[in-house]
C-alpha positions as CSV (number, residue, x, y, z in Angstrom):
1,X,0.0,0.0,0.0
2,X,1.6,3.4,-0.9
3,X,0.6,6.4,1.6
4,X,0.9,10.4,1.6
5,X,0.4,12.4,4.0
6,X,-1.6,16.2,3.4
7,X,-2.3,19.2,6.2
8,X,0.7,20.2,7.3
9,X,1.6,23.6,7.9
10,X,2.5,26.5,10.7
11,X,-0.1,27.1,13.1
12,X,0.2,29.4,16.4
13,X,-0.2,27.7,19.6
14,X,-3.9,26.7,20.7
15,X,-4.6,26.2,17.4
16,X,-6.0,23.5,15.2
17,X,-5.1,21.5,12.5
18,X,-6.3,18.5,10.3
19,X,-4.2,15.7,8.5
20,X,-5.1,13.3,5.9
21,X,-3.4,10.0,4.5
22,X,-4.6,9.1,1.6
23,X,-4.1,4.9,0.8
24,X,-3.8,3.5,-2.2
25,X,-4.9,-0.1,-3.3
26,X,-8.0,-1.9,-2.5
27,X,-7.1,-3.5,0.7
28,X,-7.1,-0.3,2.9
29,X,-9.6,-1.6,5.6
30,X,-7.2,-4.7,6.4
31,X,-4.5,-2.3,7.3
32,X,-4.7,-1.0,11.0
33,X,-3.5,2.5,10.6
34,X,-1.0,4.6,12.9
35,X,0.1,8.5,13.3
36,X,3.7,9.1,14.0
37,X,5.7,11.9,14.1
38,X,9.1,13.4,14.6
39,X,10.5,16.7,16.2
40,X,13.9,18.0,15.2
41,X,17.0,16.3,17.1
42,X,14.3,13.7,18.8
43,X,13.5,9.9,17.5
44,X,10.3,9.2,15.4
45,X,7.3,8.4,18.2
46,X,3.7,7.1,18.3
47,X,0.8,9.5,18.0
48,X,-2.3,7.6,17.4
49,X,-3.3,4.3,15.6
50,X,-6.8,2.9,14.8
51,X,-7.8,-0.3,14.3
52,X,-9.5,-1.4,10.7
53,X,-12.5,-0.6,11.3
54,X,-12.5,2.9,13.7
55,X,-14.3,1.3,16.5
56,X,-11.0,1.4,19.1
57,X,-8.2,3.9,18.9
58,X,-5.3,4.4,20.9
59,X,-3.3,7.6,21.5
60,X,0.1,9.0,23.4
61,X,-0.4,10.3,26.6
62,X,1.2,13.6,25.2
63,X,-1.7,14.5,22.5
64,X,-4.8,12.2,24.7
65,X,-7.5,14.3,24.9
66,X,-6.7,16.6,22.0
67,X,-6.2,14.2,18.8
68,X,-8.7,12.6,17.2
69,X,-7.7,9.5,14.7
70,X,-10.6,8.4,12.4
71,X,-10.6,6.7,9.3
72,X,-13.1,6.2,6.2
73,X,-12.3,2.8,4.5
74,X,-15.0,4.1,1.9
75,X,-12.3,6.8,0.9
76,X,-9.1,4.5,1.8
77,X,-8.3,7.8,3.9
78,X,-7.4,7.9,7.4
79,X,-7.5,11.5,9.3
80,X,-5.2,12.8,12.1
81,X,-7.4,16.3,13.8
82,X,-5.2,18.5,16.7
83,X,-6.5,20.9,18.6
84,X,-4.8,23.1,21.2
85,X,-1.7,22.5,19.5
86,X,1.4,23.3,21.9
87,X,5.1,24.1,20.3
88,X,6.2,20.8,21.6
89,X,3.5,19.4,19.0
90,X,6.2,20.8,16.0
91,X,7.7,17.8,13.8
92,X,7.0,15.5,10.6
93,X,4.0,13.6,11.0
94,X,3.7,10.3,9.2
95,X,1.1,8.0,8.7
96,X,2.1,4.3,8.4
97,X,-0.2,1.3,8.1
98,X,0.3,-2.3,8.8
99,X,-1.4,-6.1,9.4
100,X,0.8,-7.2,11.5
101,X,2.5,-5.8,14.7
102,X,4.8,-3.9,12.8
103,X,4.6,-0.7,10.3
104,X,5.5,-1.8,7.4
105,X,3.9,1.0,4.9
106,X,4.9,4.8,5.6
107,X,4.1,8.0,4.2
108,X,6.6,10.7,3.3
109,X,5.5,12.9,6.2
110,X,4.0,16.1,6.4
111,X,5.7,19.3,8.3
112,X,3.5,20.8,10.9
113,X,4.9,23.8,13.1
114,X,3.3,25.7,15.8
115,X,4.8,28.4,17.3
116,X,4.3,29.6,21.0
């Protein structure tokens, strides 16, 4: 399956901001789906994942609360939505999919920046 990201883009802080992935291929719903992203200087980290077919989610306790993962298998499109964004929220988020227990299909990643 061959991902890319769209949304990115500077934001101030307390703002909010929606990502897409859109997934090629016909066998999008198999694929649980997962949010990454990573800051300057700092390792790539979890965001948020949800499972094929958007009934359970699971987030980082850094963004709980203020992402919301969802996904439309009609549209082989999953969505990434931040609010209050904080500085520390800055980085390249990717979207990755796998059926397995480990991401196998990324993105190219999308730049979002907020400053304070």
């Amino acid at each position: 399956v061959q991902l890319q990201a769209f949304g990115g883009g500077l934001v101030q802080a307390g703002a909010s901001l929606g990502l897409s992935c859109a997934a090629s291929g016909r066998t999008f719903s198999s694929y649980r789906m997962g949010w990454f992203r990573q800051a300057p200087g700092k390792e790539r980290e979890f965001v948020a994942s949800v499972m094929r077919m958007n009934i359970f989610a699971d987030y980082a306790d850094s963004v709980k609360g203020r992402f919301t993962i969802s996904r439309d298998n009609a549209k082989n499109t999953v969505y990434l939505q931040m609010h209050s964004l904080k500085p520390e929220d800055t980085g390249v988020y990717y979207c990755a999919a796998r059926n397995g227990t480990v991401y196998n299909y990324w993105g190219q990643g999308t730049l979002v920046t907020v400053s304070s």
